[in-house]
N, C-alpha and C positions, 0 to 999 in steps of 0.2 A: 655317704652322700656328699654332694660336693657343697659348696661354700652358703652359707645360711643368705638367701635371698625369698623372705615370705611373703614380699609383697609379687614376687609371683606365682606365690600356691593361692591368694587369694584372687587374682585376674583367672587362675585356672580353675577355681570353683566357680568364680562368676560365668564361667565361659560354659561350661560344665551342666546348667542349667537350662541355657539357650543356646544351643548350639544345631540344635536339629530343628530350629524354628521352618525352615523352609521345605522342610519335608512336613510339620504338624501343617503347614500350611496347603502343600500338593495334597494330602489326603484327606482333608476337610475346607473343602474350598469355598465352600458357604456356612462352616459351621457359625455360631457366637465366638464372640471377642474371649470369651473365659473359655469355652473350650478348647480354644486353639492355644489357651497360655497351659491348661493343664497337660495336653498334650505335647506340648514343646517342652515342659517339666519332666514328663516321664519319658517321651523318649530322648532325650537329650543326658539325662543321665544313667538312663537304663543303656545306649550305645556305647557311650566311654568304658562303663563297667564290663560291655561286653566285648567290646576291643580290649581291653586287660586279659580278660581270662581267655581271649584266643592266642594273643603273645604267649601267655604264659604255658597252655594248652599244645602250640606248637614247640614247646622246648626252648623258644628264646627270649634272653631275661628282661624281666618288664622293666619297662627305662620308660621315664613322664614324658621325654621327647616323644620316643618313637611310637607310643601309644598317643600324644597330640597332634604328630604328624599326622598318621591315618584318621583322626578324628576331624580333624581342619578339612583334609581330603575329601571326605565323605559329607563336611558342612558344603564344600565348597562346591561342589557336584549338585547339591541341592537346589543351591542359590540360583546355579546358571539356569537349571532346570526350568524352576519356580522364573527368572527372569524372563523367558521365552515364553512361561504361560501365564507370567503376570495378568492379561487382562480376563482372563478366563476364573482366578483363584482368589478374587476378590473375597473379603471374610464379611461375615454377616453380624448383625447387633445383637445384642441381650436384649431382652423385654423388662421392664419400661427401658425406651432408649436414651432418657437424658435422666443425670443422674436429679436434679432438678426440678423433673416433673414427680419424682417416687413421693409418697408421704411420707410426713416426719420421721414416724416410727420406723420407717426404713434407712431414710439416713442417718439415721441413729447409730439404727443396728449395722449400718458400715462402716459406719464412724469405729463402731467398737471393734470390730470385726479389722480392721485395719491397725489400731492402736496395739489389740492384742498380736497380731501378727509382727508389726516393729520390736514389741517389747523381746517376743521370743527372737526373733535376730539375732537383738544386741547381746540377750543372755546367752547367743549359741558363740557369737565371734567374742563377748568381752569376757567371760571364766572358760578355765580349761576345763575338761573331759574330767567327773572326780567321781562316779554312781558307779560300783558295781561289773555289772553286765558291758554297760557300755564303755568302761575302762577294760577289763577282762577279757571281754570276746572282740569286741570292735575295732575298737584303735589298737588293741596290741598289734591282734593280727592282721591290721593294716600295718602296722611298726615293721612287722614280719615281713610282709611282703616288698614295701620300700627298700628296706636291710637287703635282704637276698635278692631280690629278683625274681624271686619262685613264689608258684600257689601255695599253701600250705597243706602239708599229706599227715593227714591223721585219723584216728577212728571217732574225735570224740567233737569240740569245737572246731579242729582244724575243717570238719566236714562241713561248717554251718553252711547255707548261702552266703555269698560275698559282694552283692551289689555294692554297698557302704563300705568293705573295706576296702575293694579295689579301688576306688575311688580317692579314701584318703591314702593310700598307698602312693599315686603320683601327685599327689596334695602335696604330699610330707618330701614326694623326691622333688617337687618343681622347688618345692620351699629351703630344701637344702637343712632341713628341719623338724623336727615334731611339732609340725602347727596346727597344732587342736584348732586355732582359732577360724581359718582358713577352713579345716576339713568339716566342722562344726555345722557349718553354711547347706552341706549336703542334708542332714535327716532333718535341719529344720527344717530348711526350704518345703521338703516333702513332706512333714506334722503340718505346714501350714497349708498343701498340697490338698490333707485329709477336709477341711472345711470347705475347701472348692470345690472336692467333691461331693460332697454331700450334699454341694449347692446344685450341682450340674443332676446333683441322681435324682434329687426331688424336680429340679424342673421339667428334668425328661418325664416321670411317673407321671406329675400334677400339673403344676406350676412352679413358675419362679419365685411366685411369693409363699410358698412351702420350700423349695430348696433355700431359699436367706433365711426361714427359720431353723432348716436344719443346721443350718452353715451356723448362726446363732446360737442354739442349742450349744452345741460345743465349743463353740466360743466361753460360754457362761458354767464350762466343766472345768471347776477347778484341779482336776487330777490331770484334765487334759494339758491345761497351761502350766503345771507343774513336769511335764515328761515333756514335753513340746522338743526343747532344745537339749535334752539329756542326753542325746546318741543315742536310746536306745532307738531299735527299727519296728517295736511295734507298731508305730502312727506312719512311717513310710511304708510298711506293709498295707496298711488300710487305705492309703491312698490308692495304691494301684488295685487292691481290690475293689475299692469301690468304683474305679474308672473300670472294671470290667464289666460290671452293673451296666454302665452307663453306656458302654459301646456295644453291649450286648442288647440292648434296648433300641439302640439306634440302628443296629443288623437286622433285626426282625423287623420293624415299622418300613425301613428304605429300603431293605435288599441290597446294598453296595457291597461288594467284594470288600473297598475300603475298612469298612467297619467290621467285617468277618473277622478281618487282618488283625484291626486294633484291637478286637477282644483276648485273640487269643494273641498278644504281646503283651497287654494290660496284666492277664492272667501268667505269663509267664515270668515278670519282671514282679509278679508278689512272690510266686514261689521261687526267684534269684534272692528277694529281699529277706524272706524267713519261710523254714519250714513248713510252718503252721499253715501257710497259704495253699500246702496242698489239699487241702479239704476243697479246695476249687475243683480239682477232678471229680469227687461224687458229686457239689452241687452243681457242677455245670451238666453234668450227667444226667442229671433229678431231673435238672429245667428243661432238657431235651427232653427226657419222656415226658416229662408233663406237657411241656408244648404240642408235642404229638398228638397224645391224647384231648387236648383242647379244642385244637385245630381240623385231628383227624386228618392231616396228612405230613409227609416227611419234607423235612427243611430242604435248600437247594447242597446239595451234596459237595459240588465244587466248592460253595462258600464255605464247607462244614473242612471239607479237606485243606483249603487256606487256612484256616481257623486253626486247625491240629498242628499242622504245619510249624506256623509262629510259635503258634503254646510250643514244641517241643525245641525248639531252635533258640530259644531264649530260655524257658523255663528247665527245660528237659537236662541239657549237655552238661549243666554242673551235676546233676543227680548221677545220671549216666559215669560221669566220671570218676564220682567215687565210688562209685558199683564197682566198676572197672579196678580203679587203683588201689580200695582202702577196704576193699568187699562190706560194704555199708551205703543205704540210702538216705536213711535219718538216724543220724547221729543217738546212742542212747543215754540223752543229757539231762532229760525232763524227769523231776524228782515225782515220779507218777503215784508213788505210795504216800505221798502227802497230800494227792487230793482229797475235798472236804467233801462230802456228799451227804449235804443235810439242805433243812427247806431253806434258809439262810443264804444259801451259795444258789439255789433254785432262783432269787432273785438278789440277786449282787448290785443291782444299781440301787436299790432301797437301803442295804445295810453300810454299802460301802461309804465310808464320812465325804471319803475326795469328791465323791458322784453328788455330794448333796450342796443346792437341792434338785437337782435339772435330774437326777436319779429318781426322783418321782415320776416326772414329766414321762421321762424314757421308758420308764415300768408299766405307766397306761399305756402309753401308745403300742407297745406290745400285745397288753390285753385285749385294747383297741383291732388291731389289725388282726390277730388271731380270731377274736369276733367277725370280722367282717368277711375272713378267709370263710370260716365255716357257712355264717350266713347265707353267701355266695355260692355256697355249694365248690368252693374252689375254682370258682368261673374269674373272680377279679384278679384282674391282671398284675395291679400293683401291689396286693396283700400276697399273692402268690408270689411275686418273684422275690420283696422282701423277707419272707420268711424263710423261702429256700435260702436265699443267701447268708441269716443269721442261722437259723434254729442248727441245721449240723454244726457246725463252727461255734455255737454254743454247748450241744450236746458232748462233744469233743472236748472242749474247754472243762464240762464240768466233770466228764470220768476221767479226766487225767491229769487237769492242768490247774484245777480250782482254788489250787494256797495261793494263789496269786491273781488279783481281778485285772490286773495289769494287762495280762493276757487277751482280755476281753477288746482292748483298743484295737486289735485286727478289723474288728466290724463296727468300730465306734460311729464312720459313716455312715453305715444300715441302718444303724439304732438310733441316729439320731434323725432320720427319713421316717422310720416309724414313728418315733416323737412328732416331729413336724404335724403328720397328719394329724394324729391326734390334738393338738395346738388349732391346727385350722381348721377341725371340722368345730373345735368349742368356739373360736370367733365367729365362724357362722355361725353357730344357732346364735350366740349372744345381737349379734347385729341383728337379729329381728327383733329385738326388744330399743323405742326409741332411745331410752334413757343411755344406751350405750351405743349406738350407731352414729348419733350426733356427740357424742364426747369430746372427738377430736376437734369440733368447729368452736369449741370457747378453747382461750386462752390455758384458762387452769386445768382443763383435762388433757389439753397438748402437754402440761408442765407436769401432771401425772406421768402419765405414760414414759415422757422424756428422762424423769427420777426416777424409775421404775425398772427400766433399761436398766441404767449408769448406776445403782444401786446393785443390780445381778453382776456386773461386769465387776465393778469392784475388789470382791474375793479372787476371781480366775488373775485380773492384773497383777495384783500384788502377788499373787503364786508365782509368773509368771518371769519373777526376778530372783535371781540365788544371792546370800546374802548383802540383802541391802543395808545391814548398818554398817557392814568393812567398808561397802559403795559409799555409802551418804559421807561417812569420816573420811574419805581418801578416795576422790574418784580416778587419780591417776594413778592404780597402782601399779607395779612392775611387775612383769611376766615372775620374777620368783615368787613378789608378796600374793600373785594370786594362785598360784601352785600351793604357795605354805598356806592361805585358807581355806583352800578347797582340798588340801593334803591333810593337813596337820602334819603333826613330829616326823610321819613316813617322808617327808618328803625331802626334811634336813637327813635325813639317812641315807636317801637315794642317792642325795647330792656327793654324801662322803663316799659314799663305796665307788661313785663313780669318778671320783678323785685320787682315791688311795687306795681298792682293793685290786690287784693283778688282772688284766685285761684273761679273759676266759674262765676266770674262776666259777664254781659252781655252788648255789647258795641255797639252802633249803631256809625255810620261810614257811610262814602259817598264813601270810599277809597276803593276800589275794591281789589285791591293786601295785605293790610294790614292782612285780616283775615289768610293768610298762614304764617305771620311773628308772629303771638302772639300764645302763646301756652298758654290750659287748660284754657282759657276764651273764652268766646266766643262772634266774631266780627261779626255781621251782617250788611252786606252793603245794605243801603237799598235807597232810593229817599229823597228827602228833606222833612223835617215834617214840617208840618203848623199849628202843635196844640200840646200843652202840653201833650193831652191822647195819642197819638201816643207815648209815652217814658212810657207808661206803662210793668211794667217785662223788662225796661232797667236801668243798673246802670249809666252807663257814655253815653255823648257824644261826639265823636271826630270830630273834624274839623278842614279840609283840608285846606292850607295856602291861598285858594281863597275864602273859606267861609266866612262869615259875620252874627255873631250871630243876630237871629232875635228879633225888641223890643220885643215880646211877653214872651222870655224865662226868663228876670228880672223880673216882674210880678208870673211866677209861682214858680220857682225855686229859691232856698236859695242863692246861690253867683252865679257871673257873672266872678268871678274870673278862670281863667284856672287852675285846679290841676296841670298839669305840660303844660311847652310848649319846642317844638324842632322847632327850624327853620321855623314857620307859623302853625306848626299842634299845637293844643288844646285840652287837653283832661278838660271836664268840668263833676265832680256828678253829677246826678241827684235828686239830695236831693229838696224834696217839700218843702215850706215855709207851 
């Protein structure tokens, strides 16, 4: 990559974010001021990712220029467009329209709802990338793509969706760089995407003052403000799922081509973001027949064929391609014989601790609306469409995927729509009883309610920040010292071998995370060997401070001695005797 300049990988994610603002604008020309940002969110970086994968798609090497050339292009195209029909695509207000006129308890809850959104930021731009998944799968193979220039071709991760990696891919080229910090700014942005939509799905269903509970709601999920800025893409997936709710909602009520359009995009840019989001093909499938049968007649066909169209044009050509190149559509990565299938994992919001206590809240409102579906005779419009939206996508979750509730953030927007209700229909009934209608007009029940709030909010904030005693003792610290606490020992290791071990050498490892810390060798993480040819075409072996070299390897190999050691890890040649 060329010469380390990251204060423009950070202009390039800011840019990254808004950049299609004038087309969210041409295609909702009267929406709300928050739709038109959600939508400027998602297509603005669901475009860029997909200008990457057509470079990459036509054979020529992804370069941050020449993927922000065509990006500026196609902004710029917007603009003049949107210039000429400026007086016609004027944007319409959120209800209540001044923030001023809302009660307390509202701006409370955007009070918090904003705090929490800052906090996750700073924790996405101020530590680097250190979980897991989102070191492993994300940023490497964004690392990958920057490095080469190419998609990646394999059967297993290399197949995941890549919205987020192509992305930090010219991140990492603008920056000249590995700037976690920079690329970091993408899955927040779009974790903090997920509560806007929740707000947009409940106001379309209800109201707006059910969607700022929803939006609330997960606000006040500590597990949610604990993942928020991790990289991983389960909460950028739920964003665009749940914007497909919400454009799918606004297709049926107005009939616009527009909104036919934006569903199936919505829906295609969740199945670019993760796998799992194909379970959109059977519920959007459900929701047609069910609408059929509701209605007793067939949707406008042109807008169904628009619809298809998008979904396969965004969501489709990565799938399609690994059909094609790697003969696989979904990767076989999901540790499926570890799913849990007991009553416990039947309700994951009650048992799980992160979920508590808004995991109550979420469990009735499920109840809740499952009730009212039946009730309804499956006539109600908003119990029916939330359920299709959650219940396969949870059913899915629990025969394959349920060692993990983590999983469950795909639909954490639905779920917390269903919650909402639940929330609003108990303030109604309580408002007909005086003693709580009038609470808010004395002083000390505005000072209830306002502690009541900032009390819930409390645990999700403080989640919300990765270690804050390194932060509080040293808030300035340097790009190494926050690598070495969000590494530990792996990461003075990384640093050596990428100092003193031979540019190409090939290193076997148990260490999962180490292979994104070593540049221009290459780390393979693999299982434990139990024989000498297993280290065949490997130079070194590293071992992890719990390892325990086995008698066998004194016997094959020349020293037993570590070439270097950090803190428990081991790097030992592979030199034969």
């Amino acid at each position: 990559m060329p010469s380390s300049t990251p204060v423009i990988g950070f202009v390039l994610a800011a840019l990254s974010l808004v950049f299609m603002a004038p087309y969210a604008r041409l295609l909702l020309p009267a929406a709300p001021r928050s739709l038109f940002i959600a939508a400027t969110l998602a297509l603005s970086t669901g475009t860029l990712s997909l200008v990457v994968l057509w470079i990459g798609l036509l054979g020529i090497p992804i370069d941050w220029r020449l993927a922000t050339l065509i990006s500026a292009v196609i902004s710029a195209i917007g603009w003049v467009i949107w210039w000429r029909r400026r007086p016609t695509v004027a944007g319409g207000d959120d209800k209540p329209f001044k923030l001023r006129d809302l009660p307390l308890p509202a701006q409370v809850s955007l009070l918090i709802i904003a705090i929490l959104a800052v906090l996750i930021l700073f924790n996405a731009v101020y530590w680097p990338f250190a979980i897991d998944d989102a070191v492993t799968i994300y940023a490497f193979w964004g690392k990958q793509i920057a490095l080469t220039g190419k998609l990646p071709t394999g059967t297993l991760y290399e197949a995941y969706p890549q919205l987020v990696q192509t992305i930090y891919a010219v991140i990492f080229q603008a920056s000249g760089q590995i700037n976690e910090y920079a690329s970091a700014l993408i899955p927040a942005a779009l974790s903090i995407g997920a509560m806007l939509a929740a707000y947009l799905l409940g106001g379309q269903l209800s109201s707006w003052s059910v969607g700022l509970i929803a939006a609330l709601l997960i606000a006040f999920t500590p597990a949610y403000a604990n993942w928020a800025s991790s990289g991983y893409v389960d909460l950028p997936m739920s964003f665009f799922y749940a914007m497909t709710a919400v454009f799918l909602i606004r297709w049926e009520r107005d009939q616009r081509w527009q909104d036919a359009m934006l569903t199936g995009i919505m829906a295609g840019l969740a199945m670019w973001t993760k796998n799992s989001a194909l379970i959109l093909l059977p519920v959007l499938g459900l929701w047609s027949m069910y609408q059929v049968w509701r209605q007793r007649r067939l949707p406008n066909l042109r807008h169904v064929a628009l619809f298809t169209v998008a979904l396969l044009v965004v969501g489709g050509i990565w799938y399609i391609r690994n059909l094609l190149v790697v003969g696989v559509i979904v990767p076989p990565t999901g540790w499926t014989d570890k799913a849990i299938h007991t009553v416990a994992t039947l309700l994951p919001y009650l048992t799980d601790r992160p979920h508590f206590p808004i995991g109550i809240v979420l469990t009735v409102g499920l109840l809740f609306t499952l009730w009212r579906l039946i009730s309804s005779r499956a006539q109600e419009y908003a119990a029916a469409l939330l359920m299709i939206f959650y219940v396969p996508f949870f059913a899915a979750w629990w025969w394959l995927a349920s060692y993990d509730v983590r999983f469950l953030f795909g639909v954490l927007p639905i779920v917390a729509v269903i919650g909402a209700y639940a929330v609003a229909m108990l303030l109604r009934w309580l408002n007909r009883f005086t003693w709580f209608s009038s609470v808010h007009q004395y002083p000390a029940g505005r000072a209830v309610i306002v502690v009541g709030l900032l009390a819930l909010a409390v645990l999700p904030m403080f989640t919300a920040v990765d270690f804050k005693t390194e932060l509080i003792r040293s808030p300035m610290l340097s790009d190494e010292e926050k690598h070495r606490i969000a590494y530990g020992a792996r990461y003075d290791m990384a640093q050596w071998i990428n100092a003193n071990v031979p540019r190409g050498s090939v290193i076997w490892s148990q260490d999962l995370l180490l292979p994104f810390l070593v540049d221009d060798r290459r780390v393979v993480g693999g299982g434990w060997p139990t024989s000498p040819e297993q280290f065949a075409g490997y130079d070194y072996w590293l071992l992890s401070p719990s390892d325990v070299l086995p008698a066998w390897f004194e016997g094959a190999f020349a020293s037993t001695q570590p070439l270097h050691e950090s803190a428990g890890y081991r790097l030992y040649p592979l030199i034969r005797r």
